[in-house]
C-alpha positions as YAML, in Angstrom:
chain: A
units: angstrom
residues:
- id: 1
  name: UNK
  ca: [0.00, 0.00, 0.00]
- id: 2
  name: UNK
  ca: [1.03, 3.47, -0.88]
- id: 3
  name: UNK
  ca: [0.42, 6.53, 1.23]
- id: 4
  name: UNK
  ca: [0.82, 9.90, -0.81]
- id: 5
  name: UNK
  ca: [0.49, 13.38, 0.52]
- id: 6
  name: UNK
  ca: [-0.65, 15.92, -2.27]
- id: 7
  name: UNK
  ca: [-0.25, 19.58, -1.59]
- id: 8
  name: UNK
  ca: [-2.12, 22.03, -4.00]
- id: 9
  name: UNK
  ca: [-2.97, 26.04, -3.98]
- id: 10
  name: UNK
  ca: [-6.73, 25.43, -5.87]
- id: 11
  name: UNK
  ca: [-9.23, 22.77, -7.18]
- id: 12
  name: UNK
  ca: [-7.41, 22.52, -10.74]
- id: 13
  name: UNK
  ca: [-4.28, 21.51, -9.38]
- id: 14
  name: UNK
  ca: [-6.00, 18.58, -7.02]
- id: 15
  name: UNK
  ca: [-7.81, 17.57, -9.88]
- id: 16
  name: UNK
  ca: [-4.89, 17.60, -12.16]
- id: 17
  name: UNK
  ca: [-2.91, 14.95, -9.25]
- id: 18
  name: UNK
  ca: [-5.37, 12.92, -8.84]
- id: 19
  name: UNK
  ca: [-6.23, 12.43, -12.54]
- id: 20
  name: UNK
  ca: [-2.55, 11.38, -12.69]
- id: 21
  name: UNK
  ca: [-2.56, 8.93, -10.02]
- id: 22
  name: UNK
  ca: [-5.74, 7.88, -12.15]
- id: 23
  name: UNK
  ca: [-3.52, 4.35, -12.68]
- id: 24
  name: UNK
  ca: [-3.65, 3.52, -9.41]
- id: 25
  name: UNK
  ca: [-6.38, 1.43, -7.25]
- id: 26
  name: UNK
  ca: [-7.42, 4.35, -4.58]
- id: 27
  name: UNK
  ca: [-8.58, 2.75, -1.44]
- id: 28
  name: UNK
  ca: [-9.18, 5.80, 0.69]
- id: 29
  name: UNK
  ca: [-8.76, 9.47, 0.13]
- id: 30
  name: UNK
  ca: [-8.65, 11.45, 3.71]
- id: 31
  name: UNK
  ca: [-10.04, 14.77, 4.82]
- id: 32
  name: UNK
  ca: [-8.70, 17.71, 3.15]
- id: 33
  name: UNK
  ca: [-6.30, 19.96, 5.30]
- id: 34
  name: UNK
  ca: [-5.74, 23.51, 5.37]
- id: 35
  name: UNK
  ca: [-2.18, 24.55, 5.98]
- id: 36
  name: UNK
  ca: [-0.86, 28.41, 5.22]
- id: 37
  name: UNK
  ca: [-1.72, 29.25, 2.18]
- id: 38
  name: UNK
  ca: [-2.19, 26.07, 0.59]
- id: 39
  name: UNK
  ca: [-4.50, 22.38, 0.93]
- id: 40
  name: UNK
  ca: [-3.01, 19.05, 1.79]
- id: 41
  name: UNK
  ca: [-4.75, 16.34, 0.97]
- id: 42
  name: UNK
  ca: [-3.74, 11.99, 2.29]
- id: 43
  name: UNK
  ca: [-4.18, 9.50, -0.36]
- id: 44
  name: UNK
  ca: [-4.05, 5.32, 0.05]
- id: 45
  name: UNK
  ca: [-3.61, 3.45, -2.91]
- id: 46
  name: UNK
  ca: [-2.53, -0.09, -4.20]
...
């Protein structure tokens, strides 16, 4: 199992990583989290 950590500034750039992790099986995408000035967002895939 993979556990990835995706950072972005705005919706087009989260949509952007997770159309490129589009390859992978997700199993769980966790609650988004607002840092200074920008999202992070916990993904677990196979």
């Amino acid at each position: 199992m993979l556990k990835i950590k995706i950072s972005y500034k705005n919706e087009e750039e989260k949509q952007r990583a997770l159309q490129a992790l589009s390859g992978l099986k997700i199993i769980k995408i966790g609650k988004e989290q607002v840092k200074k000035g920008h999202k992070n967002i916990y993904i677990n895939a196979e």
